[in-house]
C-alpha positions in Angstrom: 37.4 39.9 13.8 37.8 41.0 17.4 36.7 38.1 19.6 34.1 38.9 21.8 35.5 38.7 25.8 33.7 37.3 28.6 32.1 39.5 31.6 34.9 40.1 33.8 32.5 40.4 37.0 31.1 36.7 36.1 34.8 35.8 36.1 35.3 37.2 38.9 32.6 35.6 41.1 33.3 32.5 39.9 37.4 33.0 41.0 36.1 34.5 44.1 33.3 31.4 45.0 36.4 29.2 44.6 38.2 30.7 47.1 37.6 28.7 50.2 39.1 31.4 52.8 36.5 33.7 51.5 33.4 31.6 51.5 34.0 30.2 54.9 32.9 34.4 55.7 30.4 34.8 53.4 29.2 31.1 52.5 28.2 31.6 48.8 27.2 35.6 49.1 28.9 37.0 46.1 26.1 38.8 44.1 26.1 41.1 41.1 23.3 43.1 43.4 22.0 43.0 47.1 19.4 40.6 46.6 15.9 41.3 47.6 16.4 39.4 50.7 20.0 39.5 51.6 21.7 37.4 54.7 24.8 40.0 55.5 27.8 39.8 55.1 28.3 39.6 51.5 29.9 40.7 48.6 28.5 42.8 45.6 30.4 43.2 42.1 30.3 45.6 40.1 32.4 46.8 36.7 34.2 50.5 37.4 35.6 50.1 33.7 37.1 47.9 31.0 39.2 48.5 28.1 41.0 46.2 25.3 44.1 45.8 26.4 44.9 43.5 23.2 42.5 42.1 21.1 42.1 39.0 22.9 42.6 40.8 26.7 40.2 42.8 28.5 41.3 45.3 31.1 39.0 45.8 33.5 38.6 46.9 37.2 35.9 45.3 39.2 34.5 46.7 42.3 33.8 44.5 45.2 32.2 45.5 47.9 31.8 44.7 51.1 28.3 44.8 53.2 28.3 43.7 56.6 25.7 43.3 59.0 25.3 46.7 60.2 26.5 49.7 61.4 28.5 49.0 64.6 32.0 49.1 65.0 32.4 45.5 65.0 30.4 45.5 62.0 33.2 48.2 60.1 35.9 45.5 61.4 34.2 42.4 60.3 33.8 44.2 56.5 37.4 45.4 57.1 38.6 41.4 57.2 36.5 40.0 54.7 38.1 42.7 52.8 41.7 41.4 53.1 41.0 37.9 52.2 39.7 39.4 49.1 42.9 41.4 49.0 45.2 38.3 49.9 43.2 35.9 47.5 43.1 38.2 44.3 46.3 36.4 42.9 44.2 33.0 43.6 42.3 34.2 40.6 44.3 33.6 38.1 43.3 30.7 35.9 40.0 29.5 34.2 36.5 30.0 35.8 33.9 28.6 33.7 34.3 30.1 30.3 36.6 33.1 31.4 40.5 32.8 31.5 42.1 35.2 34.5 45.7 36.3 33.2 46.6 38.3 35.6 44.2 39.8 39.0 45.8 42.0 42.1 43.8 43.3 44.5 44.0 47.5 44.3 42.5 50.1 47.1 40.8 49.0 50.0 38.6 52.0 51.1 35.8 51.8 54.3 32.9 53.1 52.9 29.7 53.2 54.8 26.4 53.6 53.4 25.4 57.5 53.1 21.8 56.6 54.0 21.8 54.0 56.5 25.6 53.9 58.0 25.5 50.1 57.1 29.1 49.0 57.0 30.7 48.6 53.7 34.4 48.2 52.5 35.2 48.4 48.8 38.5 46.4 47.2 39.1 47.2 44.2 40.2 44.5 41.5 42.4 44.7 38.5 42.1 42.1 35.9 43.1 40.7 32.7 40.7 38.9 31.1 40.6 36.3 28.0 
């Protein structure tokens, strides 16, 4: 039987919370939605897409992004470093968070993208994962 595989956002978070160069910018802000009263920055995950790699390995790219404060330049910036932390802790992640097992994690694309509606600064990282 194929084993059932944990969440690879859950895994994610929990790499990510561990990450002290991260939290010391966004505290404990890593959400799997903007909460309904959200202190900015922080981070939002979301799944792009998963696939078996091997039975016992998920695949999966997980989006992370980044909300900042609001729409000024400085706000862009700020979004823009939190960003590469994300980008130069990704290999931090591999190992065991809770009951998920991180083989391997690199941190993809980096892309600015502000919110359509409100301009609200926001840069997405994309992670790659392999998950057990």
């Amino acid at each position: 039987m194929t084993p059932v595989l944990p969440n690879p956002k859950v895994a994610a978070r929990s790499g990510l919370l561990a990450q002290t160069a991260l939290t010391t910018l966004v505290d404990q802000r890593i959400y799997y939605a903007i909460p309904a009263t959200p202190a900015y920055p922080l981070i939002v995950l979301s799944i792009v897409d998963s696939d078996e790699l091997r039975p016992e390995t998920l695949t999966a790219r997980v989006q992370a992004d980044v909300w900042g404060k609001g729409n000024s330049t400085q706000d862009t910036l700020d979004t823009e470093a939190i960003a590469a932390v994300i980008r130069s802790v990704a290999r931090n992640l591999v190992g065991t968070w809770g009951g998920a097992s991180i083989s391997n994690a690199v941190a993809g694309q980096a892309i600015p993208q502000p919110d359509s509606t409100t301009g609200r600064a926001r840069t997405i990282v994309d992670l790659q994962l392999e998950v057990n």
